[in-house]
KEROVEX-716437 format. One record per residue: residue in one letter; x, y, z of N, C-alpha, C, O in turn. Coordinates in Angstrom, 1 decimal, decimal comma, padded with zeros to 4 digits, m for minus. Layout:
! KEROVEX-716437
R:residu:n.x:n.y:n.z:ca.x:ca.y:ca.z:c.x:c.y:c.z:o.x:o.y:o.z
R:A:X:Y:Z:X:Y:Z:X:Y:Z:X:Y:Z
...
***
This chain:
! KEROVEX-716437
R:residu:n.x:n.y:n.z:ca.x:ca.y:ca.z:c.x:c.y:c.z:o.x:o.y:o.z
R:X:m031,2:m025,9:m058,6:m030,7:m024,7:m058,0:m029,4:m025,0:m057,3:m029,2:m026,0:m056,6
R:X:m028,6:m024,2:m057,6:m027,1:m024,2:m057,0:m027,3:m023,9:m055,7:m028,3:m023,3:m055,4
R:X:m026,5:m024,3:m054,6:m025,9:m024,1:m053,3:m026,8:m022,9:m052,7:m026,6:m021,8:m053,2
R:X:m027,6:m023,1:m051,8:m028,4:m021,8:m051,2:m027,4:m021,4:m050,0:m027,1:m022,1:m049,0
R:X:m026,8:m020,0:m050,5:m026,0:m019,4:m049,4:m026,9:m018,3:m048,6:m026,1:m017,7:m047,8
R:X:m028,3:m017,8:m048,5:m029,2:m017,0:m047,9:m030,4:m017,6:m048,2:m030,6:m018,6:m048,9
R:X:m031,1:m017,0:m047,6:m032,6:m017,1:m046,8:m033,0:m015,8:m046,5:m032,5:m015,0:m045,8
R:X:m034,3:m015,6:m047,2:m035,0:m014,0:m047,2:m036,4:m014,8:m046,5:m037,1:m015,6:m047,2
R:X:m036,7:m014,4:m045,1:m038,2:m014,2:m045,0:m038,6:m013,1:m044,4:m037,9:m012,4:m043,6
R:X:m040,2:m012,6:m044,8:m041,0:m011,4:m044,7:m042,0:m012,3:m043,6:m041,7:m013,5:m043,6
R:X:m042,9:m011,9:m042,9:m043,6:m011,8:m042,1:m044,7:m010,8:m042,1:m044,4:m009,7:m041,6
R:X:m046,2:m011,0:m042,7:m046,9:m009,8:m042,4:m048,2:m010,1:m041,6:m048,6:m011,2:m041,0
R:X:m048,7:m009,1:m041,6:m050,0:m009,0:m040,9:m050,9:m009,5:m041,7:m051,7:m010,2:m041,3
R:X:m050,8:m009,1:m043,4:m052,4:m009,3:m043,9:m052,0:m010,3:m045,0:m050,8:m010,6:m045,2
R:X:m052,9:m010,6:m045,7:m052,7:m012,2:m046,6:m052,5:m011,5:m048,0:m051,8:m012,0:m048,9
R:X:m053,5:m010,1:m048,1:m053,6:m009,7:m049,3:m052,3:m009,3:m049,8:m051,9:m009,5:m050,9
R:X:m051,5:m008,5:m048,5:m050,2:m007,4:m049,1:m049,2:m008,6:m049,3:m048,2:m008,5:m050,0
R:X:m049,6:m010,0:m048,6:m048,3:m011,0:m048,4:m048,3:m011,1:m050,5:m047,3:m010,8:m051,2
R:X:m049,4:m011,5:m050,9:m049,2:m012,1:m052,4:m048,4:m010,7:m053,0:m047,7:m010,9:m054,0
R:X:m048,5:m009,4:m052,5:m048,2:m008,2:m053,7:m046,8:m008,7:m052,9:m046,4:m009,6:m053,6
R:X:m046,1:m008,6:m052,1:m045,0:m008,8:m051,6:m043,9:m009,9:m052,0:m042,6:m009,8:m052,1
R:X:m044,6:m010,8:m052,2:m044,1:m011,9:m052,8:m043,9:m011,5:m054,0:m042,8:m011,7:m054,5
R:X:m045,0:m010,9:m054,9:m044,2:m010,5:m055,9:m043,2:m009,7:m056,3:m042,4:m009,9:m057,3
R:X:m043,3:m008,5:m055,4:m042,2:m007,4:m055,5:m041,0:m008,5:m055,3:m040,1:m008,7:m056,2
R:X:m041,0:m009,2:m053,9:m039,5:m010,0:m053,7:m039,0:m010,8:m055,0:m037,8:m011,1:m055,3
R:X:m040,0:m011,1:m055,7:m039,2:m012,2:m056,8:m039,0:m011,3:m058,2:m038,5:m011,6:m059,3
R:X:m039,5:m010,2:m057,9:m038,7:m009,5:m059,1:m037,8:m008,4:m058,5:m037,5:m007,4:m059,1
R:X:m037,4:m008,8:m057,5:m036,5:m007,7:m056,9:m035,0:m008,6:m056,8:m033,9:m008,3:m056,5
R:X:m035,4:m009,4:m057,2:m033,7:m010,6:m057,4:m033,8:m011,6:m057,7:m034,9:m012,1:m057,7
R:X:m032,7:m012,2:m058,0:m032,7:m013,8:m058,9:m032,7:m014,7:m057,5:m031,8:m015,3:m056,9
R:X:m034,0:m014,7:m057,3:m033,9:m015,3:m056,0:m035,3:m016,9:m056,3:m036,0:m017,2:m057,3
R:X:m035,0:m017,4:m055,3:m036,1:m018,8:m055,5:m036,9:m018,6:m054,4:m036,5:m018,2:m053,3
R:X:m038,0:m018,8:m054,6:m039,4:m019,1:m053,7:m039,2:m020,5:m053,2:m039,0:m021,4:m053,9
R:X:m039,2:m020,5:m051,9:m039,1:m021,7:m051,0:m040,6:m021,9:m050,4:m041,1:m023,0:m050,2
R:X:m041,2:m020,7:m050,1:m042,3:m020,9:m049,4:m043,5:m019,5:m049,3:m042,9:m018,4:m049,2
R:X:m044,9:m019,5:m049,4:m045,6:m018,4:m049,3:m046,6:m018,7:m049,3:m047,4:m019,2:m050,1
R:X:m046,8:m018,3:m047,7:m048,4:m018,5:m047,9:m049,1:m018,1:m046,6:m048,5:m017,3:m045,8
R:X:m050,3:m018,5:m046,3:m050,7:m017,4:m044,9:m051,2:m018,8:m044,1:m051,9:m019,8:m044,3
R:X:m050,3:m018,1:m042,7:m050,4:m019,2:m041,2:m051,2:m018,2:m040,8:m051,7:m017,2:m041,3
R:X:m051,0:m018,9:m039,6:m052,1:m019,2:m038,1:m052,4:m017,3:m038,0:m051,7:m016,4:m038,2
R:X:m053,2:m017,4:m037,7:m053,7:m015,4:m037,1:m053,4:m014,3:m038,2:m052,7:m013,3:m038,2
R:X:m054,9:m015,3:m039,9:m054,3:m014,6:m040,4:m052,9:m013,3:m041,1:m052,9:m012,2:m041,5
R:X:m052,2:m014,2:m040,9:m050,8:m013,8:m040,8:m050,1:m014,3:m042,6:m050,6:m015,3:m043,2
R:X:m049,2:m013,7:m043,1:m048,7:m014,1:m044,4:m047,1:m014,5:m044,2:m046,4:m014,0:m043,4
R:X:m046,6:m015,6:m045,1:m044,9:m015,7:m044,7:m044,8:m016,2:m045,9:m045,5:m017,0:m046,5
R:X:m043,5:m015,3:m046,1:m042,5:m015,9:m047,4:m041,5:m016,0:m046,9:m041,3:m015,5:m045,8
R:X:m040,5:m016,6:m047,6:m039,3:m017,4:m047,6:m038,3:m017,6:m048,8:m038,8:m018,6:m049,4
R:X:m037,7:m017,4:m049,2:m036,8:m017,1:m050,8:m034,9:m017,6:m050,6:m034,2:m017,5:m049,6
R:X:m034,7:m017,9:m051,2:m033,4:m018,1:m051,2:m032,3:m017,8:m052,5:m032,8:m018,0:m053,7
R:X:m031,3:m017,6:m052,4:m030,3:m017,3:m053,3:m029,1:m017,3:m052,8:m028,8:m018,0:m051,8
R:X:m028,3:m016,4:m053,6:m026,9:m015,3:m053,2:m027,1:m014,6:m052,2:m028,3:m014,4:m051,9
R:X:m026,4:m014,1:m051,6:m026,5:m013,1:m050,4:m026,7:m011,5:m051,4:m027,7:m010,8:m051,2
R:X:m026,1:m011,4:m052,0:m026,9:m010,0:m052,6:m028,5:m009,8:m053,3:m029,1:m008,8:m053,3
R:X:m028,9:m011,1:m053,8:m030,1:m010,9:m054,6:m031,1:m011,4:m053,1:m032,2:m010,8:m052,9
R:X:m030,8:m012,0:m052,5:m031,7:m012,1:m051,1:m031,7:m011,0:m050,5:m032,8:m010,5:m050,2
R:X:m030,5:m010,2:m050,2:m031,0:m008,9:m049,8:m031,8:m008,0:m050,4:m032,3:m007,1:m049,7
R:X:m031,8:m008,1:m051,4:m032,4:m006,9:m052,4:m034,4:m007,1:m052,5:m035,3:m006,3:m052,6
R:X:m034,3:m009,0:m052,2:m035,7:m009,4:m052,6:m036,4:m008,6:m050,9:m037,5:m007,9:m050,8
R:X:m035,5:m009,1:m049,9:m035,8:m008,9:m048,7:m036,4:m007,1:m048,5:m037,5:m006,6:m048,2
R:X:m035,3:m006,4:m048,7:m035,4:m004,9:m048,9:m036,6:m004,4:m049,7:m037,5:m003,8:m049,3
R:X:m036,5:m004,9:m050,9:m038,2:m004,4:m051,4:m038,9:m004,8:m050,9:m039,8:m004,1:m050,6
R:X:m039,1:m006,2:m050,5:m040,5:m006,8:m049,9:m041,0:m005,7:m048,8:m042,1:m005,2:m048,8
R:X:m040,0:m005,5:m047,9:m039,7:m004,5:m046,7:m040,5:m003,6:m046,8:m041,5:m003,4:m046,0
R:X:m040,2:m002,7:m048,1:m040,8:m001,5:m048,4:m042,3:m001,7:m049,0:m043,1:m000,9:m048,9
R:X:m042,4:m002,7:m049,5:m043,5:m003,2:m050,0:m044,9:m003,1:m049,3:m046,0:m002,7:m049,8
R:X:m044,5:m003,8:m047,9:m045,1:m004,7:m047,0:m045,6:m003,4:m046,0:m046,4:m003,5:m045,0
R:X:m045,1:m002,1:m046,4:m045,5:m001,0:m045,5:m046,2:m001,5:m044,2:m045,9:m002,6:m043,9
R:X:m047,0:m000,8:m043,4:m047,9:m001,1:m042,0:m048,1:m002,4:m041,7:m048,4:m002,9:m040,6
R:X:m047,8:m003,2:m042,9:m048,2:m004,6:m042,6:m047,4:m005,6:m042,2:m047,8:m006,7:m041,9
R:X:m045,8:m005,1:m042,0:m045,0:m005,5:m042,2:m045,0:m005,6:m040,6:m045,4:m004,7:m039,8
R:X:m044,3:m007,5:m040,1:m044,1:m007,9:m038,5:m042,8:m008,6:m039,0:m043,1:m009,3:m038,1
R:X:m042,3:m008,8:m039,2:m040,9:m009,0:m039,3:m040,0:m009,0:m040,8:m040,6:m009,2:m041,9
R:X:m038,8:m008,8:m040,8:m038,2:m009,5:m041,6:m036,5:m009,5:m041,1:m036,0:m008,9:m040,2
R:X:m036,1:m010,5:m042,0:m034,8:m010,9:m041,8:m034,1:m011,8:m043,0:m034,7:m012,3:m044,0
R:X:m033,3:m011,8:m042,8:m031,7:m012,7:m044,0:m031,1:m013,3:m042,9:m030,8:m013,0:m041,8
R:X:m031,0:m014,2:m043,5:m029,8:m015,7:m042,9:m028,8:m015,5:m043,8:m029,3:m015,6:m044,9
R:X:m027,9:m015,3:m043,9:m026,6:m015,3:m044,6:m025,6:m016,8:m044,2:m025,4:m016,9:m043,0
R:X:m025,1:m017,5:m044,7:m024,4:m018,7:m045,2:m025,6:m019,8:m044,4:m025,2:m020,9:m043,9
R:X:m026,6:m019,6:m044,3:m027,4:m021,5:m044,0:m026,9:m022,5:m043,8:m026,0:m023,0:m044,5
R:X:m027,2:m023,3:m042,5:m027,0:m024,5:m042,6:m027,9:m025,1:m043,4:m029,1:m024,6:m043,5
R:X:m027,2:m026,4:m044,1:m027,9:m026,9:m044,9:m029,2:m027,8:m044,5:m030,2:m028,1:m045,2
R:X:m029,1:m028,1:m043,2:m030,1:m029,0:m043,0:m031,3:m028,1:m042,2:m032,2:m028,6:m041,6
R:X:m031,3:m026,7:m042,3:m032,3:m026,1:m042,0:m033,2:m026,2:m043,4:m034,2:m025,6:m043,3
R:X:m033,1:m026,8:m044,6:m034,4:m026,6:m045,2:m035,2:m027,8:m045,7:m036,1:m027,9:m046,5
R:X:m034,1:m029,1:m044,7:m034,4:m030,8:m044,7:m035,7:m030,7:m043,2:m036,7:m031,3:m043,1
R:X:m035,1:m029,8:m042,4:m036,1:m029,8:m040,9:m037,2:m029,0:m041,1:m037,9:m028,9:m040,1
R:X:m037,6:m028,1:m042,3:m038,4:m027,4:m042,6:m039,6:m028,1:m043,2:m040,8:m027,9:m043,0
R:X:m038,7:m029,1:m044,0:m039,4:m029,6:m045,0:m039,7:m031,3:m044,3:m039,8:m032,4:m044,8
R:X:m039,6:m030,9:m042,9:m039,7:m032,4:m042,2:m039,4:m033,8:m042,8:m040,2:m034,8:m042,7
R:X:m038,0:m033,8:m043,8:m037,4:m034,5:m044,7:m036,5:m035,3:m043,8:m035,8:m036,1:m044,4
R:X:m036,3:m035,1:m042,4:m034,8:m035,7:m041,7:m035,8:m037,1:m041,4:m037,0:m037,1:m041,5
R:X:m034,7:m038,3:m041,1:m034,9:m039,6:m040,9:m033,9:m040,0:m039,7:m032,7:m039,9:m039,8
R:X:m034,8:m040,4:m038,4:m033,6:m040,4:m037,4:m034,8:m041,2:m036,5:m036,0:m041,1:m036,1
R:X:m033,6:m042,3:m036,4:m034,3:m043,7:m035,5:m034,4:m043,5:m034,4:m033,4:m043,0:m034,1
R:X:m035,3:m043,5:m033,4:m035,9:m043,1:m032,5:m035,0:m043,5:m031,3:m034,8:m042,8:m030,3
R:X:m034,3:m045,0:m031,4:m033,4:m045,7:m030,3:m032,6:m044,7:m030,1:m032,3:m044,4:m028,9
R:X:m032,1:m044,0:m031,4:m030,5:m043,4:m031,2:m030,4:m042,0:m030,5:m029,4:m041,3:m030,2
R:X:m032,1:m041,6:m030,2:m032,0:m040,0:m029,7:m031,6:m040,6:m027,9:m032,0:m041,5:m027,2
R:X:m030,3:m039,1:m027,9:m029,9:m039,6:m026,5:m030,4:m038,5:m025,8:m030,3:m038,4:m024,6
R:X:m031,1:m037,3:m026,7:m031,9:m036,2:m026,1:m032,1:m035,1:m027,2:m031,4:m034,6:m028,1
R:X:m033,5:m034,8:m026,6:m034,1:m033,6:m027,4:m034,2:m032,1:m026,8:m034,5:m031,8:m025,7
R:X:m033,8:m031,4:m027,9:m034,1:m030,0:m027,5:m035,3:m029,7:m027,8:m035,8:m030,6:m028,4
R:X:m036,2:m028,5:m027,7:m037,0:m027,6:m028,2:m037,2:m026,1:m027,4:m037,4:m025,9:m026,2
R:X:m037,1:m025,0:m028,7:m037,0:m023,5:m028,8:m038,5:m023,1:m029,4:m038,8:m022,9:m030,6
R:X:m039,0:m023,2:m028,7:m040,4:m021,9:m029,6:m039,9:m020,5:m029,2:m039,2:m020,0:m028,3
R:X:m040,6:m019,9:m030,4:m040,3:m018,4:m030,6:m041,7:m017,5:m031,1:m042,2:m017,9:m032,2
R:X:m042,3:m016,5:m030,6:m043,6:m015,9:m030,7:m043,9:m015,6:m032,6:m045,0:m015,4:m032,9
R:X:m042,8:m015,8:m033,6:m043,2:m015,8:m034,5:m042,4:m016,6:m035,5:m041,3:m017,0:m035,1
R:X:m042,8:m016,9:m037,0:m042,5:m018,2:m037,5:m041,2:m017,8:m038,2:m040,4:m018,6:m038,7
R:X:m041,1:m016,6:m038,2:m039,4:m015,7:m039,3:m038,5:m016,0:m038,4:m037,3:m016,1:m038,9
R:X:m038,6:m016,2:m037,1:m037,5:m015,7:m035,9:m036,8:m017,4:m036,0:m035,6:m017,6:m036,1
R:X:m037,6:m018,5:m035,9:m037,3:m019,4:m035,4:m036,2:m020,0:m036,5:m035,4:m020,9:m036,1
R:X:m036,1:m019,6:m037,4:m035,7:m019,9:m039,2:m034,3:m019,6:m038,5:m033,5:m020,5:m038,5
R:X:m033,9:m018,3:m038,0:m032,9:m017,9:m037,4:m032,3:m018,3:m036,6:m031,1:m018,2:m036,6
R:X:m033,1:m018,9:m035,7:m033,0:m019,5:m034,4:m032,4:m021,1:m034,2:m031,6:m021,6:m033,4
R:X:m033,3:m021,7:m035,4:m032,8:m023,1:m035,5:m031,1:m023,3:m036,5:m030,5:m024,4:m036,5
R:X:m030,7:m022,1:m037,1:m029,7:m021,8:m037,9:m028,9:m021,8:m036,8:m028,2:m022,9:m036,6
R:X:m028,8:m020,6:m035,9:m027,6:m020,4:m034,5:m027,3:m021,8:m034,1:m026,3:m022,4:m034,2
R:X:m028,6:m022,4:m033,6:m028,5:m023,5:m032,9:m027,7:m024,7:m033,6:m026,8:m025,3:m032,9
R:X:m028,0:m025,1:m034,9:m027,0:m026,2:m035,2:m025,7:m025,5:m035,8:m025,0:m026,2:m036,5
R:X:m025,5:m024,7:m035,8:m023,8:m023,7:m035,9:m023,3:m024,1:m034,8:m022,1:m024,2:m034,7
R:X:m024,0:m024,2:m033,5:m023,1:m023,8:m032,6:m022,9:m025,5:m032,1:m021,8:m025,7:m031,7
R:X:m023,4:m026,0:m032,2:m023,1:m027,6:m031,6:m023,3:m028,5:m032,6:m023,6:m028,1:m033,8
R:X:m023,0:m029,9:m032,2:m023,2:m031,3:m033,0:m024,4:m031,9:m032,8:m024,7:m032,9:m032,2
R:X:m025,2:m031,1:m033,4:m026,9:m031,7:m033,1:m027,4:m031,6:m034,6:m027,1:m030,8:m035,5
R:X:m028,1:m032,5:m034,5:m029,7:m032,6:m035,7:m030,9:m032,4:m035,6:m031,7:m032,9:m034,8
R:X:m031,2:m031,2:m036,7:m032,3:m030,8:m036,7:m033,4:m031,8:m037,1:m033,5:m032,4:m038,2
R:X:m034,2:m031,9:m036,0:m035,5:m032,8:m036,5:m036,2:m032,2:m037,6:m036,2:m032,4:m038,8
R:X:m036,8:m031,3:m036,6:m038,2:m030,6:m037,6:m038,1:m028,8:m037,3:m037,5:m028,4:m036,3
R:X:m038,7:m027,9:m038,2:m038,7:m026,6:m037,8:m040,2:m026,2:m037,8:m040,5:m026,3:m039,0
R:X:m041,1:m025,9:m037,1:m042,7:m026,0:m037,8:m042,7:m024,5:m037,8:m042,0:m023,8:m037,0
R:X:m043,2:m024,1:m038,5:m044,0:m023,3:m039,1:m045,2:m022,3:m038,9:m045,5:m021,7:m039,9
R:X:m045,9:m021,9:m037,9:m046,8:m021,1:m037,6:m048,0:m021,9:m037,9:m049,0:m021,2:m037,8
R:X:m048,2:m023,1:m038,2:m049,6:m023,4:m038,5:m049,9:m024,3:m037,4:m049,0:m025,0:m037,0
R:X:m051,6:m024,4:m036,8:m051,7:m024,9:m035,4:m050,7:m024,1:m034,2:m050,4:m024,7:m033,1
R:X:m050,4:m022,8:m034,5:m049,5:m022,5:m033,3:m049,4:m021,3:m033,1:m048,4:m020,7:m032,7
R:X:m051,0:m020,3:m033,5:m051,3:m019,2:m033,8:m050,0:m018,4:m033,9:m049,6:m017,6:m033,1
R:X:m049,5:m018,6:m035,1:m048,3:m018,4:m035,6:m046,9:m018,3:m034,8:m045,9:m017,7:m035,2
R:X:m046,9:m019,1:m033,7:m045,7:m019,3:m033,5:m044,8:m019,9:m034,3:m045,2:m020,0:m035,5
R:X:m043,5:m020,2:m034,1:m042,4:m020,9:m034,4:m041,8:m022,1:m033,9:m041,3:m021,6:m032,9
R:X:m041,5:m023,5:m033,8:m040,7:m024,2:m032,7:m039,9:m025,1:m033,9:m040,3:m025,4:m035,0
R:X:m038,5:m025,2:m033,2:m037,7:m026,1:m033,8:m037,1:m027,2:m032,4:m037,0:m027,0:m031,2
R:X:m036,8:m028,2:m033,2:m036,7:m029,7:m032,2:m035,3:m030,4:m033,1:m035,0:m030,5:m034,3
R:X:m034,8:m030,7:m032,0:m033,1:m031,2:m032,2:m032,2:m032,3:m031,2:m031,9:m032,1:m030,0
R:X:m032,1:m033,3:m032,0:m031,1:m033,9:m030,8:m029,8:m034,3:m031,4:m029,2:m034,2:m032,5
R:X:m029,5:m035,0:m030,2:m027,9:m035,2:m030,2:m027,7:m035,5:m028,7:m028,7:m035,7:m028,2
R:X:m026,7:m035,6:m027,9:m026,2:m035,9:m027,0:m026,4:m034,5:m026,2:m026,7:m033,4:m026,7
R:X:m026,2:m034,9:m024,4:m027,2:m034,2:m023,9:m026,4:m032,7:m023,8:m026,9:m031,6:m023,4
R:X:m025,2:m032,8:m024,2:m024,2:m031,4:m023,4:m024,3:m030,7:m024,9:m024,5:m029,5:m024,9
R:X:m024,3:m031,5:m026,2:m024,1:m030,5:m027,8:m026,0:m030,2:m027,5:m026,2:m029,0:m027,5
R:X:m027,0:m030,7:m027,3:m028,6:m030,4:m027,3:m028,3:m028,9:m026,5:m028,5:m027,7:m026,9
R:X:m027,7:m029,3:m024,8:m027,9:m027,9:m024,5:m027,1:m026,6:m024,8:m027,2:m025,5:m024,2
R:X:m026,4:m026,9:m025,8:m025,5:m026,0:m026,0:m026,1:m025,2:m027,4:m026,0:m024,0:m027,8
R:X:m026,7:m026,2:m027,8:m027,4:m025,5:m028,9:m028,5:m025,2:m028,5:m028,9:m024,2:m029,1
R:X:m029,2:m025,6:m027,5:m030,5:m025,3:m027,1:m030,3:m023,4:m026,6:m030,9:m022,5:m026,9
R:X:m029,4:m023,6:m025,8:m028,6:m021,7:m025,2:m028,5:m021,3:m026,3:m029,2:m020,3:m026,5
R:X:m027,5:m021,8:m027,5:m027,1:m020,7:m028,4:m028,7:m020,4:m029,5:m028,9:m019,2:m029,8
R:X:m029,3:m021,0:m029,8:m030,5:m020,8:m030,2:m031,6:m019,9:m029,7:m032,2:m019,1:m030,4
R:X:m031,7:m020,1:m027,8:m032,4:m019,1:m027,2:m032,2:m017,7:m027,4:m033,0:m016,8:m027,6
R:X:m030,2:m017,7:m027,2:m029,9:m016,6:m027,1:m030,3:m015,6:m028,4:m030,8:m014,5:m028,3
R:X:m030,0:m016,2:m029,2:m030,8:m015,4:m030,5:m031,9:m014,7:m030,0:m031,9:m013,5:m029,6
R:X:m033,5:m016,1:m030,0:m034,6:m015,7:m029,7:m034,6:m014,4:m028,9:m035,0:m013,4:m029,4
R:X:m034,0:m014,4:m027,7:m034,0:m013,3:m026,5:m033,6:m012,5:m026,9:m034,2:m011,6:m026,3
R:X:m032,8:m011,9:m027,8:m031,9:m010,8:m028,2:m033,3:m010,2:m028,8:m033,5:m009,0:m028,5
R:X:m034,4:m011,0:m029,8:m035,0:m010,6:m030,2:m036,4:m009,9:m029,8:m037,1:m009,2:m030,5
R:X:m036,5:m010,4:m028,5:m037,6:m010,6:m027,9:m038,6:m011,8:m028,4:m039,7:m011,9:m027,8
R:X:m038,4:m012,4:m029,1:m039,2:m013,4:m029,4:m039,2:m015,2:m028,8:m039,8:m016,2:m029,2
R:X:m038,1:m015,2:m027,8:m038,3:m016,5:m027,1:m039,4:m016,9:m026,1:m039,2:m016,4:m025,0
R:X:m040,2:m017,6:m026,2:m041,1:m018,0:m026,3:m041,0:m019,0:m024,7:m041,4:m018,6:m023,6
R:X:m040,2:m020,6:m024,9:m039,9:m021,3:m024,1:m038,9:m022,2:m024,7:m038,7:m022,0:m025,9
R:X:m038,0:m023,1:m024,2:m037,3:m024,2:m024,5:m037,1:m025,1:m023,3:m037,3:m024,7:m022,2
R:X:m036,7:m026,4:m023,7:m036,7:m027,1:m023,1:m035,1:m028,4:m023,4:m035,0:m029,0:m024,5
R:X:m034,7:m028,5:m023,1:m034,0:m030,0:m022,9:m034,7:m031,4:m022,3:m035,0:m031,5:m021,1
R:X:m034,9:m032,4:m023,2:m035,3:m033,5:m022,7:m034,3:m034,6:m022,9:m034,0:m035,0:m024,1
R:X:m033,7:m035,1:m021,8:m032,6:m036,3:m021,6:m033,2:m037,8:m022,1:m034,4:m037,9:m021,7
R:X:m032,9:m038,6:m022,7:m033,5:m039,8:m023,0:m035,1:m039,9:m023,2:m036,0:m040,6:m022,7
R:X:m035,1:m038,9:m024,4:m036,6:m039,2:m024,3:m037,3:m040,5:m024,8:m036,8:m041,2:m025,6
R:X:m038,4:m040,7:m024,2:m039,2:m042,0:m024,6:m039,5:m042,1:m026,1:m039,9:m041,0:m026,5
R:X:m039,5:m043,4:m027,2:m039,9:m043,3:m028,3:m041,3:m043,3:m028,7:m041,8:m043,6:m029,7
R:X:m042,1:m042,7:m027,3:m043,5:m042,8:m027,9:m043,7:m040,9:m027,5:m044,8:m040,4:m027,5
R:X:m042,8:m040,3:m027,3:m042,7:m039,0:m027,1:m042,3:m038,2:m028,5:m042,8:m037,3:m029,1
R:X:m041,1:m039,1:m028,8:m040,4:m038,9:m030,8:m041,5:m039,2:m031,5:m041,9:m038,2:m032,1
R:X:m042,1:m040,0:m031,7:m043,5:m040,4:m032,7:m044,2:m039,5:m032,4:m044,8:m039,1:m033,4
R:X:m044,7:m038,8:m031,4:m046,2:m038,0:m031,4:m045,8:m036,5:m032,2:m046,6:m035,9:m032,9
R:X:m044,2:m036,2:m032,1:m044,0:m035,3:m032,7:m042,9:m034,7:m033,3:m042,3:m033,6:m033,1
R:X:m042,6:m036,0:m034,3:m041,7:m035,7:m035,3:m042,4:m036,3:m036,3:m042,0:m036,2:m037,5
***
């Protein structure tokens, strides 16, 4: 797959409409399946990527698709790249060198996708991990370090998202965290 310049995810209530939805999205654009399937509270999520036009188009029918069932959706337009290395809990980062960690939970697992995007746009931080709704009755949380002034700066520009949305949850800044704090959960 060529260069992912978007990110289409749906968010629903029920597991059954999530599979019809998934389908409508992948015949609704030349788009790629990144992810589909159902988290925490009974809940369904997909995830797609492409062009900025065919991700909107997959996003827009899923939309309509997803009728009553539908709890969120959204498009990321230009992605950072390392949001689908922290998704895919693929980052590698030596535990000595964290000089501090962020973390953003968000009440659902679409918002955070968003959320951890703002966040390393806006500062010189690395995305650890982004989790996913499972174990976290479908929440969201993304975890990030770097030094302590780019953590908090991304840690704000991240929230600020969440909050706009109503979906921030909690965050945190942790200054020199201990390496037996990085191992339990990254």
């Amino acid at each position: 797959m060529s260069e992912i310049s978007s990110i289409g995810l749906i968010e629903l209530s029920s597991v059954a409409t999530g599979f019809l939805v998934e389908d409508v999205m992948l015949k609704a654009g030349s788009v790629q399946l990144l992810l589909a399937r159902s988290i925490c509270s009974g809940k369904f999520l997909i995830a797609v990527s492409g062009d900025v036009t065919s991700v909107e188009a997959a996003v827009q029918a899923g939309g309509v698709a997803a009728g009553p069932s539908l709890i969120e959706k959204r498009q990321i337009a230009r992605v950072h790249p390392s949001v689908l290395a922290a998704i895919s809990n693929a980052v590698d980062v030596d535990p000595r060198q964290l000089r501090s960690i962020g973390i953003i939970e968000t009440f659902s697992a679409a918002s955070i996708i968003a959320v951890a995007d703002a966040a390393v746009k806006s500062a010189n931080v690395t995305l650890l991990r982004i989790h996913l709704a499972m174990a976290l009755g479908g929440k969201g949380f993304v975890m990030m370090a770097g030094d302590v002034a780019s953590v908090q700066a991304a840690v704000a520009a991240g929230s600020k998202v969440a909050a706009e949305d109503g979906m921030l949850v909690g965050r945190s800044v942790i200054a020199a965290p201990s390496e037996e704090l990085f191992r339990d959960y990254i």
